[in-house]
C-alpha positions, 0 to 999 in steps of 0.5 A, a space after each residue: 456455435 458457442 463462443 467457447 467452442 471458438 476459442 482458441 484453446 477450446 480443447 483445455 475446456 474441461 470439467 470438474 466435480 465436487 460432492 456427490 452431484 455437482 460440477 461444472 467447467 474451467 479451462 485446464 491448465 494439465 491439458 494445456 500443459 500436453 501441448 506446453 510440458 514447460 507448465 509443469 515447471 512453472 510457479 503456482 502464481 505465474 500458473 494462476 495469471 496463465 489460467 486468466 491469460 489462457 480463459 480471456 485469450 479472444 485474439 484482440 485484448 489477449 492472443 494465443 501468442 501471449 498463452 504461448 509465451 506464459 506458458 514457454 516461461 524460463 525462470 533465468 530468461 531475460 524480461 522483456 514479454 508482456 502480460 496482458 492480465 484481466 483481473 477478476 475485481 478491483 477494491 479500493 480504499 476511500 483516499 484512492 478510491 476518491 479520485 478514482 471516482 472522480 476520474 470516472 465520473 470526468 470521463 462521463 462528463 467528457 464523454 457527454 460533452 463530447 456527444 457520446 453516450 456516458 454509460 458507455 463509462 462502466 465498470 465491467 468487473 466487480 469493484 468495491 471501495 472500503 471506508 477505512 481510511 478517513 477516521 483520526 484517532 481525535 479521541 483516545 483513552 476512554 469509552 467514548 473515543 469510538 463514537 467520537 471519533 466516527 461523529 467528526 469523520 462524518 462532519 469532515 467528510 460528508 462531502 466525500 461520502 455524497 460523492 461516494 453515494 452518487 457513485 453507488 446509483 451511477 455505476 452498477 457494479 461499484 458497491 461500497 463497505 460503509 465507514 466503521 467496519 473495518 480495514 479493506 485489506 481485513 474486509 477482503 480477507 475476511 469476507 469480499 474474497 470468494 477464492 473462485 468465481 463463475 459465471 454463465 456460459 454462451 450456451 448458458 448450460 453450465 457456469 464457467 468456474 475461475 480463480 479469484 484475482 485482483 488489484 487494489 488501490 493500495 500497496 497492501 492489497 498484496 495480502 489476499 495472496 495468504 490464501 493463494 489470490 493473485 493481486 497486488 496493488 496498482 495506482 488508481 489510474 491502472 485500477 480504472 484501466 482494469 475495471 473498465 476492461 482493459 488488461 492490466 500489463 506487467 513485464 513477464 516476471 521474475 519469480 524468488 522461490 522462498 523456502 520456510 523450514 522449521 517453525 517459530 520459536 517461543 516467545 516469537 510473533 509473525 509480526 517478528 517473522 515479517 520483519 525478518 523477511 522484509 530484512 531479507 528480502 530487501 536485501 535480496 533486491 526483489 523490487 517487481 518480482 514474485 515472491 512465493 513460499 513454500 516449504 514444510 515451514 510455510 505449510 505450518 503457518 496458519 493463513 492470518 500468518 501468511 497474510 501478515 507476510 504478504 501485506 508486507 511485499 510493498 515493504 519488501 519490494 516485491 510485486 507479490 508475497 504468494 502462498 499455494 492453497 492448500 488445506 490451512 486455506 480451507 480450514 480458514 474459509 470455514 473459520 471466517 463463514 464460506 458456505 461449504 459448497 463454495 469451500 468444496 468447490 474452491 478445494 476441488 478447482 485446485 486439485 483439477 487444476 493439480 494446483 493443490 497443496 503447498 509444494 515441497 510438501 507431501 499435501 502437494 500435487 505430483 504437477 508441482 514437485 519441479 518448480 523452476 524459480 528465478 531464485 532461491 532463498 531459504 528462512 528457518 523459522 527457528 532463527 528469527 528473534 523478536 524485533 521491532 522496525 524503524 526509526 524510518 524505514 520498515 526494513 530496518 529491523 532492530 532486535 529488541 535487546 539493540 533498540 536501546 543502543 541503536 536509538 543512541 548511535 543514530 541520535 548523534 549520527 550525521 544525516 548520511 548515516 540515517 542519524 539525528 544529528 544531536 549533540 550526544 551529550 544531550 541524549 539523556 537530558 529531559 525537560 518539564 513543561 509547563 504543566 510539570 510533564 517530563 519529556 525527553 528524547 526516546 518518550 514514547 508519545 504515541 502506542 498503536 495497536 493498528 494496521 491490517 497487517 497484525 489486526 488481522 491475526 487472532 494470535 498476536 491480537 490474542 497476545 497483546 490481551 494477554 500481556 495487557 491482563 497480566 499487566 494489569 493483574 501485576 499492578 502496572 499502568 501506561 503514563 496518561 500522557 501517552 496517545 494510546 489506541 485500539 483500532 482493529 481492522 475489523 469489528 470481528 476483533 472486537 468480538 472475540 477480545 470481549 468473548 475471550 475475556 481480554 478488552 477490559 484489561 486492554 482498556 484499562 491501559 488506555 488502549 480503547 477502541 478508538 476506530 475500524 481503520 488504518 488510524 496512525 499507521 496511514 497518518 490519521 493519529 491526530 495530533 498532541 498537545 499543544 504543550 507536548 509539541 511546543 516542547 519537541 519543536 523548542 528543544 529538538 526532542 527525538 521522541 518515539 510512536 510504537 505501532 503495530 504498523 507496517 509504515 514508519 517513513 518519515 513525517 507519516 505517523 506525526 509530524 514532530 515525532 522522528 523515531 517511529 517503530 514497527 511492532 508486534 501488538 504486544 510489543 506495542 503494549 510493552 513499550 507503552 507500558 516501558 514509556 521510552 524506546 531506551 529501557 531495555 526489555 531483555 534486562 530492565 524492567 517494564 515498571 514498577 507494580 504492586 508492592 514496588 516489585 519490579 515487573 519484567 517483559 518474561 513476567 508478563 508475556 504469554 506462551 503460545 499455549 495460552 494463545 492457542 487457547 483462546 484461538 477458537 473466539 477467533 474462529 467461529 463462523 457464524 459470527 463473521 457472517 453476522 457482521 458483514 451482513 450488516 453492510 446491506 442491513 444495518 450500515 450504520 446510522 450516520 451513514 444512513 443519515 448521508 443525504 442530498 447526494 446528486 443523481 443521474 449518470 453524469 455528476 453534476 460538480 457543484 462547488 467544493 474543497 473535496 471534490 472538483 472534476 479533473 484536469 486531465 481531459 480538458 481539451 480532450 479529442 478523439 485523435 490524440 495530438 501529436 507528442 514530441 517525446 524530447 525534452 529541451 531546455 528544462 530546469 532542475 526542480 529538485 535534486 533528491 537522494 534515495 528512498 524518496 517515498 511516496 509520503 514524501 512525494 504527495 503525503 497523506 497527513 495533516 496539512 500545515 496552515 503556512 504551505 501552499 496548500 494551507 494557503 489555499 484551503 484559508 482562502 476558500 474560507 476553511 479553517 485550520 481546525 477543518 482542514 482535514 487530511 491530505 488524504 482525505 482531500 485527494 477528491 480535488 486537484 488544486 489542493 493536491 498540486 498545492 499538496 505535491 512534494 509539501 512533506 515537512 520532512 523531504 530534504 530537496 538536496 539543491 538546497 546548501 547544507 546548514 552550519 552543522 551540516 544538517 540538510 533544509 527540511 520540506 518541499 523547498 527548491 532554488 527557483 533559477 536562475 535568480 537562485 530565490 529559495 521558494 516552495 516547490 508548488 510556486 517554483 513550478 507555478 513560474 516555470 510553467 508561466 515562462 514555459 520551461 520545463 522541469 525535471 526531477 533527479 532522484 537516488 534508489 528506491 524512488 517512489 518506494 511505499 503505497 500505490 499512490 497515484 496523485 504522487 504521479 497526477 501530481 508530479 504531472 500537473 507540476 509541469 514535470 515531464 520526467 523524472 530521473 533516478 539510480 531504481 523506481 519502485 515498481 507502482 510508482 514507476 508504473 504510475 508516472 508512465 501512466 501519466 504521460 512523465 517520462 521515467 528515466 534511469 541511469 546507467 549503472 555506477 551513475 548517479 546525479 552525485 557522480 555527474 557533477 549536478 548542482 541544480 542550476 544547469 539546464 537540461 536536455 533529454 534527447 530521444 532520437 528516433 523510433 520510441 521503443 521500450 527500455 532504449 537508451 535516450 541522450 541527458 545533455 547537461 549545460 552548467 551555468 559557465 556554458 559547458 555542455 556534457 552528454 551521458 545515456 540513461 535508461 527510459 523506463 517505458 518498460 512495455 509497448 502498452 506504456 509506449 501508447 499511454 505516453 502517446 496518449 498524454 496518459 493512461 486515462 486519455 488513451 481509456 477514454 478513447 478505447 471506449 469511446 470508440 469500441 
């Protein structure tokens, strides 16, 4: 007998046809829904995780009671069933992917060691790791940038890119995108995504057809969702739990229904319909919730639009930014080369599934005219205006008529208020250097056109060619001082720029291609000049970087520059072109052009019907699949020049500063050790207020030769000049300790304010109880010589922006055993439970302000009896004359599988231990 025909649910086996003679099966959703009529009401994305629940349903890793309580899904229902999801692949980014590697490849060495078999350690779904984030834009401004920048990413990271290799013969499922293609939220959009998969049947008759889905290594894996794939992004550590065939577990979600009507006005761009919706959203508070769109506005919006507002969901807080599939993600498959019976097969799965069609629209299906959402909001497309994002959060958006004064209200503003604190006297004051260069406060220094989030999106790449061809034919020129770059998401942009006759006026203001990769907007911007930086740091400059991005925290785009926008790629143009974020771009002009006329924004901007013109160099298929078929055929020359990477299945850990086996199975056994979950007599190691991201926490940019982890690399005998990225060195645990809370711009608020009330600035704590102010790696080096537990206490929005796991390895091998904050952004909170750190969450109105907390008590967290999921758990709070308080917080164990990493000493011990003993 078949194990199909064993399964629980074997009647919903069905088939379904396309062309004139082909077919094959899928488990049906419509017949499910005549044993579970509530189906019918249930959001498209939640019926996509329904159809992976219901197919994998084998009574062990899923069981019918998960398929019932899916499919019984209430939309105002409170959240506490879990969801045991198996994704269909994994994709990874290199600064994740790294570690991830190195994590598996520990698992090998552990398991050998311990006298198992090491292939047992195996993907067991496709992964695919792209090489994106590693370039640094060194070289700007002219032809040659491209090939050098590309010759110094392959001296810095040969190390990693051995490693990397010795992975691709290691383990069969694992394939990597060499560095130069493009970014890997682009590459999946592009070309990795399939829409559907199949795969043979125990009877071996016919193929068994299923959506495509995912979860990545980076927060903005959230961008398939475009073209109606379910995936979002995890830390690396749950990556590895679902690609080595573990569920992927989540809380049954909340699900925001947001309608889009109408339909953008002139002159409006979908990086302007982002910002207003991150607006938006954030506001909503939908931190850990489904969003899905739908709507006669969203019908209109072409998939590269769509793409750009689900790469931004981290942004917004949401777990997912979904679109529906219907008949603009065909039309985009077939621009970017799908083979048609693949297309054919994708369209007719949907309609079998009655999934087809964008609801609240008549291209919907009849099966989804009754959606249930937990909520609903509602945009019309016509009232968004052109914006920018920023100075430090991408939520915080700024029309573009009140950037000029709203960069001089928060100049003088105190730091409570997200200011500068400077004198207001001294906004418009300038200074030369020692070349004669002036410099003031608001210059912009760096102009990114970069980013998957708009380098994907032919319309506002199209535009930004636009602007830059009438800027040029009208005489203007961006300052040779400014950092300019061009680094699209895929080499598919640089194709249809030069088809379309754009690129040459692009570089004749500066903005050359200069990589295939995240660039600035991970932090890879590369540094100023000497001369510029001395005059920031000697005269306290706020100085600006305009970029196409969809990060801006602080210290992530450079470390000396404060005031970071989010923008359009033309608006990246036209504030490079403007020179400074003051200049006014609805009434002052943009500069001076030919025959000293004046030239203003209006003059230049394209119309949508130029755009839409040149929209068909973007669309042609056969071009596509040129390019990506040469990651098998022709990956590059210095990647091919990559040698001397070891072999064999288990990695052999020769010396280096990239890579190192981890920690985190040292003293591994079979049985997990008993584990006392209460936490007595701990230190406070620091006293945080709210949006503490994950830049701050383990930050991705340059290193400094005087931190913990400059230290350390110059006695390795490296450089400053070599030192690389912080990212790019993830591959190795005593750099990234070193590393852990070490961003120039964290402000630990145990520290005593300064005379005028600014706040001390990196990662600083008071040791206790002598009170000596030291780096927060050294303080942590100390407690754990004396054996004293630390913990960590934190305002809202804690761990908010990428899905960066070393932000929680790192918290962990800190010897931090909890942290205690008012709301956790959803990955990060997922990520420090997947490291054995307890997360805890105060009680509503509480806060660590409100309870008195100084940084020099001493700490219990009592949890008395059984540990259950989201149960109330004791702070006991002894200050320094000896009173002793008790208050309630929330554990943040959100689900029973959490319970069990914790009990394991992690998410990766308790894997490990899975497969050794299946």
């Amino acid at each position: 007998m078949s194990t199909l025909a064993l399964h629980p649910f074997a009647s919903t086996l069905d088939r379904f046809h396309w062309g004139s003679d082909k077919s094959g099966q899928f488990y049906s959703l419509p017949r499910l829904a005549q044993q579970y009529p509530n189906i019918a009401r249930l959001p498209i994305s939640l019926r996509i995780v329904l159809e992976s629940v219901l197919r994998n349903c084998d009574g062990e890793r899923v069981g019918r009671e998960h398929v019932a309580q899916l499919a019984n899904w209430q939309a105002g229902a409170a959240r506490s069933e879990e969801i045991p999801f198996l994704v269909s692949r994994v994709v990874l980014q290199d600064f994740t992917g790294v570690p991830l590697l190195a994590d598996l490849a520990a698992m090998r060495s552990t398991a050998a060691a311990a006298g198992h078999e090491p292939g047992r350690i195996e993907p067991l779904v496709p992964v695919d790791l792209v090489v994106d984030h590693s370039v640094m834009i060194d070289h700007y401004g002219d032809a040659a940038a491209l090939d050098l920048n590309m010759k110094l990413e392959f001296e810095r990271n040969r190390e990693r890119y051995q490693f990397m290799k010795w992975g691709m013969q290691a383990f069969q499922s694992f394939g990597v995108v060499p560095p130069g293609f493009g970014i890997v939220h682009q590459v999946n959009l592009e070309y990795l995504a399939r829409g559907l998969h199949k795969r043979k049947t125990a009877a071996g008759s016919a193929k068994l057809y299923y959506p495509d889905s995912l979860v990545g290594t980076d927060s903005h894996t959230t961008m398939i969702n475009g073209i109606g794939v379910v995936g979002w992004g995890v830390g690396g550590i749950e990556a590895e739990a679902g690609m080595l065939g573990q569920p992927v577990y989540f809380l049954s979600p909340d699900v925001v229904g947001f309608e889009l009507t109408g339909q953008l006005r002139e002159g409006c761009t979908a990086t302007d319909l982002v910002l207003t919706l991150t607006e938006q959203l954030r506001q909503a508070k939908v931190v850990g919730k489904f969003v899905e769109f739908f709507g006669p506005g969203a019908a209109q919006l072409s998939v590269p639009d769509r793409a750009t507002i689900a790469n931004m969901a981290p942004e917004y807080g949401a777990t997912m930014g979904f679109f529906p599939v219907d008949g603009k993600t065909l039309d985009y498959f077939r621009a970017t080369g799908r083979k048609r019976g693949e297309i054919a097969a994708l369209e007719a799965y949907f309609r079998a599934q009655q999934m087809f069609g964008m609801p609240g629209t008549p291209e919907a299906h009849a099966f989804t005219a009754d959606i249930a959402y937990s909520q609903r909001l509602r945009l019309d497309l016509g009232s968004v205006v052109p914006s920018l994002a920023g100075p430090k959060r991408p939520q915080d958006r700024i029309t573009i008529s009140d950037l000029s004064p709203r960069f001089a209200e928060l100049y003088s503003a105190p730091p409570t208020a997200n200011g500068y604190n400077r004198p207001a006297k001294t906004l418009r004051e300038r200074v030369s250097t020692e070349s004669g260069l002036s410099l003031g406060n608001g210059d912009v220094l760096i102009a990114a056109i970069t980013s998957c989030t708009n380098t994907s999106n032919p319309s506002v790449m199209l535009a930004a060619g636009l602007l830059a061809k009438k800027a040029v034919k009208a005489g203007l020129r961006v300052a040779p001082h400014i950092k300019t770059s061009l680094a699209p998401g895929s080499r598919i942009v640089t194709d249809y720029l030069e088809r379309a006759g754009l690129l040459p006026y692009l570089e004749k203001l500066g903005f050359h291609v200069a990589a295939y990769g995240c660039t600035t907007c991970i932090g890879n911007a590369g540094d100023l000049t000497p001369e510029i930086n001395s005059a920031i740091t000697e005269h306290q400059l706020v100085c600006a970087a305009v970029l196409s991005g969809n990060r801006n925290f602080e210290a992530r785009i450079h470390p000396n520059l404060k005031a970071n926008f989010l923008a359009s790629p033309p608006l990246v143009l036209a504030y490079a072109l403007a020179g400074n974020v003051m200049v006014d771009l609805m009434r002052q002009p943009l500069g001076i052009g030919k025959g000293g006329r004046e030239v203003f924004l209006g003059d230049v901007w394209p119309s949508s019907e130029e755009i839409h013109k040149l929209l068909r160099h973007a669309q042609d298929g056969k071009a596509y699949r040129r390019n990506y078929e040469q990651i098998a055929s022709r990956p590059g020359r210095l990647w091919q020049q990559i040698s001397g990477a070891a072999a064999g299945q288990v990695y052999d850990w020769p010396a280096s500063s990239y890579i190192a086996e981890p920690p985190f199975f040292a003293g591994f056994e079979l049985e997990p050790a008993a584990r006392e979950a209460s936490i007595r007599g701990a230190r406070i190691m620091a006293l945080f207020g709210d949006s503490i991201t994950t830049d701050h926490i383990s930050p991705a940019g340059s290193i400094r030769a005087d931190s913990p982890a400059g230290l350390w690399l110059q006695a390795q005998g490296i450089k400053p000049a070599d030192f690389n990225s912080y990212g790019s060195r993830r591959g190795h645990h005593e750099l990234m300790m070193r590393g852990t809370f070490a961003n120039v711009r964290i402000k630990n608020l145990m520290l005593p304010a300064q005379a005028d009330g600014s706040r001390v600035e990196g990662g600083l704590t008071l040791l206790q109880p002598s009170q000596d102010t030291l780096p927060i790696y050294d303080a942590a080096m100390r407690y754990q010589a004396a054996g004293t537990p630390t913990v960590i206490f934190a305002g809202e929005e804690y761990g908010t922006g990428s899905s960066r796991d070393w932000a929680a390895k790192g918290t962990q091998l800190l010897g931090i055993k909890a942290v205690v904050a008012r709301s956790f952004e959803r990955i990060h909170r997922a990520n420090l439970a997947g490291m054995g750190v307890l997360p805890l969450q105060f009680m509503p109105g509480e806060s660590w302000a409100s309870l008195g907390l100084q940084g020099d008590e001493l700490i219990d967290i009592v949890i008395d009896g059984e540990l259950t999921p989201l149960r109330e758990v004791s702070l006991a709070i002894q200050t320094r004359g000896g009173e002793r308080r008790e208050h309630r917080l929330l554990l943040r164990l959100d689900t029973a599988i959490e319970l069990e990493y914790f009990r394991h000493g992690g998410i990766l011990p308790y894997v490990l231990r899975q497969l050794l003993r299946s």
